[in-house]
N, C-alpha and C positions, 0 to 999 in steps of 0.2 A: 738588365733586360726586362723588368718589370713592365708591364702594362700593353705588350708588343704583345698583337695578335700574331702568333707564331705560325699560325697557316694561313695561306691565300691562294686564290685561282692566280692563272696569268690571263688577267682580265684585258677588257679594253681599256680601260680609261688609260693603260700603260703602252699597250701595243696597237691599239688599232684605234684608236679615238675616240671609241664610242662608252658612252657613259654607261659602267655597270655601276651599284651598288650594293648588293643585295649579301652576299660573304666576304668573308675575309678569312682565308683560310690558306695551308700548303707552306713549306717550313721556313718562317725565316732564320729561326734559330739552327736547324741541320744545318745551312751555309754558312752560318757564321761560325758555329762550332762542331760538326761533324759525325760521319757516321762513316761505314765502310758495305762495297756493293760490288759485286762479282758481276761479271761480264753476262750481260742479258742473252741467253739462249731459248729460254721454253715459248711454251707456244700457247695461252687460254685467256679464257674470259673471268671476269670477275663483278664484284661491286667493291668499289672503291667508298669506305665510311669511314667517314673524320666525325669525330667528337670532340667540343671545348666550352670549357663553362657550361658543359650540362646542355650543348644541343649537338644533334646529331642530323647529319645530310648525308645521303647517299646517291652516289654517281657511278655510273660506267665505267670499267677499263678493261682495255685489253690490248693482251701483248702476243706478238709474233717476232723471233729472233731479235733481230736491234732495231724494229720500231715498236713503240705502245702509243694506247691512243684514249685519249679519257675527255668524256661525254657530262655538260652540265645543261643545266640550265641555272641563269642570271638574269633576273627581271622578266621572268617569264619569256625570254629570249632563250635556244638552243644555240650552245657554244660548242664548238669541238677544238682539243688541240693535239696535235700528233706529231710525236718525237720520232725523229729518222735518227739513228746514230752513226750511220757511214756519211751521213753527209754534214752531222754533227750541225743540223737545223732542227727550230722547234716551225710550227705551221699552225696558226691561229686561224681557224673557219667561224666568218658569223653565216651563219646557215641563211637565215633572213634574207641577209643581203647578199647572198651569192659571192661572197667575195674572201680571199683571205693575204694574211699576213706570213712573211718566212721572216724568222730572225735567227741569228747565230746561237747554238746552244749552249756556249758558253759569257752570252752576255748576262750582264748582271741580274736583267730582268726575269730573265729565265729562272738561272740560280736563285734567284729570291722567292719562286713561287712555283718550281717543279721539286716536291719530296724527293721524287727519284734522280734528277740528274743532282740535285744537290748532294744528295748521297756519298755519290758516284765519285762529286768534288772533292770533298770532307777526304774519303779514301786514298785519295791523291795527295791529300795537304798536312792532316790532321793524326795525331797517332790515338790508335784506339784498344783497346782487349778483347778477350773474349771470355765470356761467364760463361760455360756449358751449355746445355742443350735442354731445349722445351718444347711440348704442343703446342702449338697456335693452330687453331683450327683441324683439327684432326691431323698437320704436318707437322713433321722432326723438323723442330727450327736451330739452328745456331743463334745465340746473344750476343749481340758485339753490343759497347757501351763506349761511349764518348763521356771524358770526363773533363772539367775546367777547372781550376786551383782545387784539386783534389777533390768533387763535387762533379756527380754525375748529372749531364743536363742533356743526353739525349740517349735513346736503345733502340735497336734495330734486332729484327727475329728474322732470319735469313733463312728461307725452305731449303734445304740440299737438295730436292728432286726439281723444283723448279728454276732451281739457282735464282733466287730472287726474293725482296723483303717481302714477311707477309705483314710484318707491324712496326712500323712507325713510333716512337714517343719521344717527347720533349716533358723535362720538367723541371720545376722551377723550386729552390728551395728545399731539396729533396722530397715533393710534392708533383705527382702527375699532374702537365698541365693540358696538353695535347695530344691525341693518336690519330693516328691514318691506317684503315687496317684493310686488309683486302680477304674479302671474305663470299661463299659460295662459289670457290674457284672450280674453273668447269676447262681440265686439259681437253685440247684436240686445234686440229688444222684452224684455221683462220682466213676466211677472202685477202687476198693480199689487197685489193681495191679498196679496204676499207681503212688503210694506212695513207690515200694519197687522197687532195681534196679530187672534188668531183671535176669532170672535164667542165661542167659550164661556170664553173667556179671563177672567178678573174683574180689574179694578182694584184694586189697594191703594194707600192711603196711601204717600208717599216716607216710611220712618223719619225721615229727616234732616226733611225738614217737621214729621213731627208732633212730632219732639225740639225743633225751633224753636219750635212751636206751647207747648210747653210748658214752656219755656224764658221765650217772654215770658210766660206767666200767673204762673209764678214770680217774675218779673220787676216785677208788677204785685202781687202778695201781698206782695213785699217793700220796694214803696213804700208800702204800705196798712199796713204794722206799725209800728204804735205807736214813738217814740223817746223815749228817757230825756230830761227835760226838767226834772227835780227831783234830789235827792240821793237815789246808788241804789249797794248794798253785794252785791258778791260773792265769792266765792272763787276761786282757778285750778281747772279752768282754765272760761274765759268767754268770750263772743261778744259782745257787746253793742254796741244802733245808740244813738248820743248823739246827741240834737241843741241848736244852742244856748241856751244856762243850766242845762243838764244837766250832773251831776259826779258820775263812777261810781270809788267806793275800792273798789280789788281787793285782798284781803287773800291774800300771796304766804309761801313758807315759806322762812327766814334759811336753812338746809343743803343749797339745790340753786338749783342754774341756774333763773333763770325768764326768759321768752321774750316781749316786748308787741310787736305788731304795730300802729298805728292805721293806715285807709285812708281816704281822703277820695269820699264817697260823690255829693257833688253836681258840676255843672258849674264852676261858682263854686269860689273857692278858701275854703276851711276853715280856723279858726285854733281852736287849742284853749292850753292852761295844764295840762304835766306836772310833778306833782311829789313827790317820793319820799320817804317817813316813814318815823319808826324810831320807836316805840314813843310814838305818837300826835302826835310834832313833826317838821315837815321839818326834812329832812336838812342840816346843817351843813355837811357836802361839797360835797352838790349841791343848788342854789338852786332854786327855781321857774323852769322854760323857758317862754318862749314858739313857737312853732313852727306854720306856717304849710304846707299841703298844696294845690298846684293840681290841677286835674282830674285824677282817673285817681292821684293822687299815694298814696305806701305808702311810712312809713319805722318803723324797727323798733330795739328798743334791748336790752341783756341786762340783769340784777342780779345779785346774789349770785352772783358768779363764783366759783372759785377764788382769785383774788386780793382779790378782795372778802373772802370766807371768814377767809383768812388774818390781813389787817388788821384787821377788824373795826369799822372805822370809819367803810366804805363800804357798811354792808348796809342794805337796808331790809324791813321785814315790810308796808307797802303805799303801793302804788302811785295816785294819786288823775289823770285826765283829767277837765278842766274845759272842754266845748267854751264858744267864746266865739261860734264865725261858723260857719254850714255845718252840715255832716250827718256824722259821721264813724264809722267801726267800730271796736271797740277788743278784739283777740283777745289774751289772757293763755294762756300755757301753761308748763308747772314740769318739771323734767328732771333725776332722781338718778340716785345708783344702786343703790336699792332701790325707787326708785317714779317713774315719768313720768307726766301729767297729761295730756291734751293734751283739745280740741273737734275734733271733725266740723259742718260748717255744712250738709256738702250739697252734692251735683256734686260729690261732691272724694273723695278715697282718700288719707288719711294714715297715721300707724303711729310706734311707737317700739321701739328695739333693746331684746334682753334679754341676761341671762346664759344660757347654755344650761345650766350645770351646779346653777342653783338653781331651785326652785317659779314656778311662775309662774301670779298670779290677778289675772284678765280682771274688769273692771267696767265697765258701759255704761249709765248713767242717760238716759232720757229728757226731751228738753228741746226739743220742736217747738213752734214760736209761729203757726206754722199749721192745727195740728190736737193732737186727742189722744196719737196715739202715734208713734214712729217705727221705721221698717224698713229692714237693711240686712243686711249680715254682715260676716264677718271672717276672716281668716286668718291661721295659724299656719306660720311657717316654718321647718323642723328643722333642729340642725344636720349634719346626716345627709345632705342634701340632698335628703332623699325629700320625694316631693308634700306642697304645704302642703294643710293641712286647713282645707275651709272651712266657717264656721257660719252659719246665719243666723240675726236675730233679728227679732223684734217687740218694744217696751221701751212703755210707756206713759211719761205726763209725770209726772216728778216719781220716778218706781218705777225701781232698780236690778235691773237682773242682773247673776249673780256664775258665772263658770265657775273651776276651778283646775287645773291642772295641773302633775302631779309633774313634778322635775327628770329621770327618768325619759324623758321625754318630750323633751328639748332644744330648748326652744322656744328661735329663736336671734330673731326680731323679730314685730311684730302689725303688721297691717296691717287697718283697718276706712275699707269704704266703703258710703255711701248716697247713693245717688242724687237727683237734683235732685227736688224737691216729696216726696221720703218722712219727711222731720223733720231731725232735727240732734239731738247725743248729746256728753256728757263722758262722755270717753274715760280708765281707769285701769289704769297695770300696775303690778302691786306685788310685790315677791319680798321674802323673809325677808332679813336682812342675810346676806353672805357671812361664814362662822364665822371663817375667816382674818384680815377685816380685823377682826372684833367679837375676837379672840385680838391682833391685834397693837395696837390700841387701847388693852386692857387691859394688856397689857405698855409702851407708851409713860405710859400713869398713871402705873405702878409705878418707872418708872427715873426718871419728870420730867423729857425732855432738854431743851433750853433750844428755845423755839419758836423755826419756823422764818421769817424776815421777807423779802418781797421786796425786791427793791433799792429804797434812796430817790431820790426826782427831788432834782436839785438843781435851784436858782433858775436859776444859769445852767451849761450844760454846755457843753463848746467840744472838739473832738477833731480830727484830721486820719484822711481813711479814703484808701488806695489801690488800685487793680486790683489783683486781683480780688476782695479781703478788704472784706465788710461792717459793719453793724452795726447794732445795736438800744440803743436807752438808754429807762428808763425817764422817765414826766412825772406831775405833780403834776394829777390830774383838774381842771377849776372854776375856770384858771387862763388867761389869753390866753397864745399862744405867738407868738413871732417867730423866723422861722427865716430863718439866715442861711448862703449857702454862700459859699464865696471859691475861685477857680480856682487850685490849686498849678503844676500844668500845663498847657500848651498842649490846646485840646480836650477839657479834662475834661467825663465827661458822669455825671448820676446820676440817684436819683429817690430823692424821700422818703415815706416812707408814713404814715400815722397812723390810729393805731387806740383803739378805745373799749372794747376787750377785754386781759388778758394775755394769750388764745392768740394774739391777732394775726389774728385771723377777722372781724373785723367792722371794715371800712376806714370811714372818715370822709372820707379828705379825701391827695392826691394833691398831691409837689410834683417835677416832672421842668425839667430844667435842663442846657443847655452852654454851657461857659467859656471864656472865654479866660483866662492865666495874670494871677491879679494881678484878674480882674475879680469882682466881687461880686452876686448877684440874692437879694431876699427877699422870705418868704412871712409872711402873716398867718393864726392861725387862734382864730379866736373861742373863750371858753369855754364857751359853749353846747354845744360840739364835744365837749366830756370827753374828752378823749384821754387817755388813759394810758400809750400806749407810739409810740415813733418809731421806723421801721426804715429803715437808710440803705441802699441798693442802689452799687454802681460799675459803672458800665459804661466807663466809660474815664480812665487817667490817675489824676490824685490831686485833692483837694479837702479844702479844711477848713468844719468844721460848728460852728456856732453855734447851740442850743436857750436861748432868753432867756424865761425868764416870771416876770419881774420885776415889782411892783407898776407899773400906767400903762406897760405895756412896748407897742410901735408897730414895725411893720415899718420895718428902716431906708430912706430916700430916695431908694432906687439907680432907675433912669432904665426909663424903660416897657420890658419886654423884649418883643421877637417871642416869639410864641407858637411853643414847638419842642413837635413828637410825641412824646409818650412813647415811653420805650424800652420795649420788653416785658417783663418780670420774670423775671428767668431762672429756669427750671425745675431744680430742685434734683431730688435722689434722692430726698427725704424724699414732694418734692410727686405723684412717681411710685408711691408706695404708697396700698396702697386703702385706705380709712377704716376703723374700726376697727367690730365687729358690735354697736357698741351704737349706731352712729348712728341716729337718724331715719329712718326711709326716705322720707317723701315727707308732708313741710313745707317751705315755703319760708321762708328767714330772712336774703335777700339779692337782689340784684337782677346781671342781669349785662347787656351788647350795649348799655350807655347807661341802662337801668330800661326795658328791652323786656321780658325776661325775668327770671321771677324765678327761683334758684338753687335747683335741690334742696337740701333740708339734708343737710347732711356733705359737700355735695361742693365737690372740689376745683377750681379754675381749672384747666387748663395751658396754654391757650392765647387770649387774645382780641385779635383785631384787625378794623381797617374799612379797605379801600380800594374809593374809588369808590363806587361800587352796592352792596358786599356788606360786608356785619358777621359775621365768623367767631366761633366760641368755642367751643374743647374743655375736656368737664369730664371729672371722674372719681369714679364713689359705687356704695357699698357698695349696690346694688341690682338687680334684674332688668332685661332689656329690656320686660317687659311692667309692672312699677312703674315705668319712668321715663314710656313710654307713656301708662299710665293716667293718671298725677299730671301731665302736662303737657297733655295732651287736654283735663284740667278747667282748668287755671291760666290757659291762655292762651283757652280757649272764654271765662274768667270775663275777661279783659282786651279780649273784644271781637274776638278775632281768627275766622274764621270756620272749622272744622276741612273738611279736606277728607280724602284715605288717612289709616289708620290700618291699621300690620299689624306683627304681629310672626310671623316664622316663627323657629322654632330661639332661637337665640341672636343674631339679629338683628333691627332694627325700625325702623319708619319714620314719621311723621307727621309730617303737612303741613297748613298753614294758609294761610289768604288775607283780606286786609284790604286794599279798596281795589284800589291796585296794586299792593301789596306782596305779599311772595311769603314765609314761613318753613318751615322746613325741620328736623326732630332727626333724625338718624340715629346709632342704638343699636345697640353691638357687645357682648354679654356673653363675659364670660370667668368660668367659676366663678362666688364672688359677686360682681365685678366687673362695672363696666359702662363703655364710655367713651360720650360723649355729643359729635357733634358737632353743631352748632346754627349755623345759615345766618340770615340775612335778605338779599333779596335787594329791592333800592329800586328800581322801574321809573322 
């Protein structure tokens, strides 16, 4: 939980729309991890002082039976917010504007930024103790303490005469890091008027309600849309809902990367038939898959790689989904480097990198199956670093807009979004060739050097690897593999990776193992899998390697092993540099924490692990705190997760989600173009 401002108002920028800045304060950590709080009886006023990192602010509170009510100011604006608990509403007044907000008190928002009703939660969820009794402030307090893997991270000082906390603490590391403490408390009667907003006060809508509100009507349009159910022909890049006997050929382009997502849209699980053609026959390489998607299910493939490129033997010009069961989505997008393709569906903010030093012209056709036109905007990001410029558009169905912009201008990435129910758009960046590579092209004509070829798979490859030196061997795609390791040493331990790309970015299938000297364990992996490249990791000791993919080849018969944890993947130097300005900013093309979250594209792993209750993972991408933000707000809103804070100040950021009892967490640190990403689940 490092680096999480552990207290906050329940400001605007969450519940009423209006931009605060100015604190970040009020527990996130009591919700997440707990405290315990006796039923609100007494009756006084106070000041309510929060302390962190050596600053200290004081505000208003005050309580009467089961409402209290605490008094700020936020950008030099007067805020009020007043908790009712028979009606189990919190009531956000901008004084200003005469207006206020009612939200449920047990929404997330709440919980994430009221000390006391968090409390309140914790006591309900959480088990806690009791450490004896102390002063605070001239009252007999009870100590209750919240502890997490044996490690006290929050205390409460309970008044018995006021039945109520007088002190608040969060801390970190066995280190105080926060307190809330309520001090000059003054018992006696209370206006009861001063717990309800004022009569001229007007009610508005919660945002968050009516973005719900609008959320399922969207939700309800896009079960009411039509799904392909016949044979049906596109281009990249594409959106389309299949249902089964439905068969959609995307016709993709042989000189650049193209990108298929399919997501399985019903409860039931989905079975579709992909298969890949080159100049009107399937592919000789790769056969027709079958492939099968349970609820919630999202798996993604590449083509025309690099390596593909090279060979020539692995390319295909389109791609054919034949759903067979269920409801499925099937998103195509294309990625050079004179031109990227990509869709906007809507609720979402994606974008692809550019050259800064060539032209660059913007295309946004309209394509909403809800209405006639669609509306959004877009932004351009310098390499200069000055403010990106943003445009908006309105695009009708079927009608392109075209903007250009000189290399003059150094556009280093685009980024377009449109919001949920305003349409959906194919998205085009196109720059002139770089004269460089179109000059060294023409000189590689002229001299003829002999092409250049990747390494060949052999049928069977056999090698010995030892600490701390790895390795990588290539594999023959469309092929079964059996992999066999054998322990040279006492203890060995390793792990093998397989991937269906030659960068090594797009993993398939994971094989971790420890040995005793002399002992053998093996893996199977289907050719459905298309692997084409295997990377050996060492983490202890020596070991020999067997890659078999012999015709009728079978894992050999070695005896059931205990399941051992993987080891973690060591973090190289390479994996500590930021992605390169042409990546994606914010498309997902991977899944990370089990297939909770999906990966920004470009970004890098550096760290993931689960113990217990919590699922860690740090990434790293060529992006902002407020594009990781934005792009994860939508991906995990669209996974069902329910958003609670969202903030970014500076160069740092935060958001928080809630599903069930579960608890997620990103917190965003920019450096330059840099971002790290660290991402929590926390399983009550």
């Amino acid at each position: 939980m490092e680096n999480l401002n552990f207290y906050r108002p329940l400001s605007l920028p969450e519940i009423g729309g209006t931009k605060l800045k100015k604190r970040t304060i009020i527990y996130l950590l009591i919700f997440i991890m707990g405290s315990a709080l006796s039923v609100l009886a007494a009756s006084f006023s106070a000041d309510l002082v929060m302390t962190e990192k050596g600053k200290t602010e004081t505000e208003k509170f005050y309580l009467s039976g089961s409402n209290y009510r605490m008094e700020m100011i936020e950008d030099g604006k007067p805020t009020v917010v007043i908790a009712d608990k028979k009606k189990n509403v919190h009531r956000l007044l901008d004084v200003n504007e005469k207006i206020f907000y009612e939200i449920p008190s047990d929404d997330w928002r709440v919980m994430s930024n009221d000390p006391f009703k968090a409390a309140e939660y914790m006591a309900k969820t959480y088990e806690s103790r009791k450490e004896g009794r102390e002063k605070i402030n001239g009252m007999e307090c009870e100590k209750q303490v919240v502890l997490a893997d044996k490690e006290i991270i929050h205390a409460a000082w309970i008044s018995k005469k006021l039945n109520f906390p007088i002190k608040l603490v969060t801390y970190y590391e066995g280190k105080e890091r926060s307190v809330c403490e309520l001090k000059n408390i003054k018992p006696g009667n209370l206006p009861k008027n001063i717990f309800k907003p004022p009569a001229d006060f007007k009610q508005k809508e919660d945002p968050a309600a009516a973005e719900e509100r609008k959320r399922e009507e969207q939700r309800k349009a896009e079960e009411a849309l039509p799904a392909l159910t016949t044979v049906g022909r596109e281009r990249v890049p594409c959106y389309v809902k299949i249902a089964a006997g439905g068969e959609l050929h995307i016709a993709i382009d042989t000189d650049r990367d193209a990108f298929l997502e399919v997501t399985n849209m019903v409860v039931e699980d989905s079975e579709f038939t992909l298969t890949r053609n080159r100049n009107g026959k399937p592919s000789e390489v790769y056969p027709p898959s079958q492939w099968k998607l349970d609820r919630n299910g999202r798996t993604t493939w590449d083509f025309n790689d690099e390596s593909d490129r090279r060979s020539g033997d692995t390319l295909v010009d389109e791609v054919v989904i034949k759903a067979n069961k269920g409801l499925v989505y099937a998103y195509m997008r294309q990625r050079g480097k004179d031109r990227k393709d990509f869709y906007n569906r809507g609720h979402l903010q994606n974008g692809a990198g550019a050259d800064p030093k060539r032209p660059v012209t913007v295309k946004i056709t309209g394509d909403n199956p809800f209405g006639p036109k669609t509306t959004g905007q877009f932004y351009l990001r310098h390499e200069s670093g000055a403010k990106s410029d943003v445009v908006p558009f309105t695009v009708e169905n079927g009608k392109t807009l075209t903007w250009d912009y000189p290399a003059s201008k150094g556009v280093k990435a685009l980024g377009v979004t449109i919001k949920e129910g305003d349409g959906r758009a194919k998205i085009s960046l196109i720059q002139p060739p770089d004269p460089k590579t179109v000059a060294s092209t023409q000189e590689t004509v002229k001299t003829k050097p002999k092409p250049k070829t990747t390494p060949k798979a052999k049928v069977v490859t056999e090698f010995t690897v030892i600490h701390p030196t790895g390795t990588s061997k290539p594999l023959t795609p469309g092929k079964d593999l059996a992999i066999t390791v054998t322990g040279v040493s006492e203890g060995a331990r390793g792990t093998v990776e397989l991937f269906s790309d030659s960068k090594k970015t797009k993993e398939v299938d994971r094989f971790s193992f420890k040995l005793k000297k002399n002992q053998a364990q093996s893996h199977f992996l289907s050719k459905d899998a298309h692997a084409v490249w295997a990377r050996v990791w060492v983490y202890k000791g020596a070991f020999k390697v067997k890659l078999d993919q012999s015709p009728g080849v079978k894992a050999d018969p070695t005896p059931k092993k205990k399941e051992v944890e993987a080891a973690p993947t060591p973090i190289t130097r390479q994996a500590l540099v930021a992605v390169p300005a042409t990546a994606q900013p914010a498309s997902s093309t991977g899944q990370i924490l089990k297939g909770e979250v999906p990966l920004y594209n470009g970004a890098r792993v550096l760290k993931s692990k689960s113990t217990g209750a919590y699922s860690k993972a740090q990434l790293q991408a060529e992006a902002t705190p407020q594009d990781i933000v934005d792009f994860y707000k939508d991906a995990m809103t669209a996974k069902g997760w329910v958003p609670g804070m969202a903030m970014v100040q500076g160069n740092k950021g935060v958001l928080m989600f809630k599903k069930s009892s579960r608890q997620l967490v990103f917190k965003v640190k920019g450096k330059g173009n840099t971002s790290k990403i660290d991402v929590t689940i926390i399983n009550q």
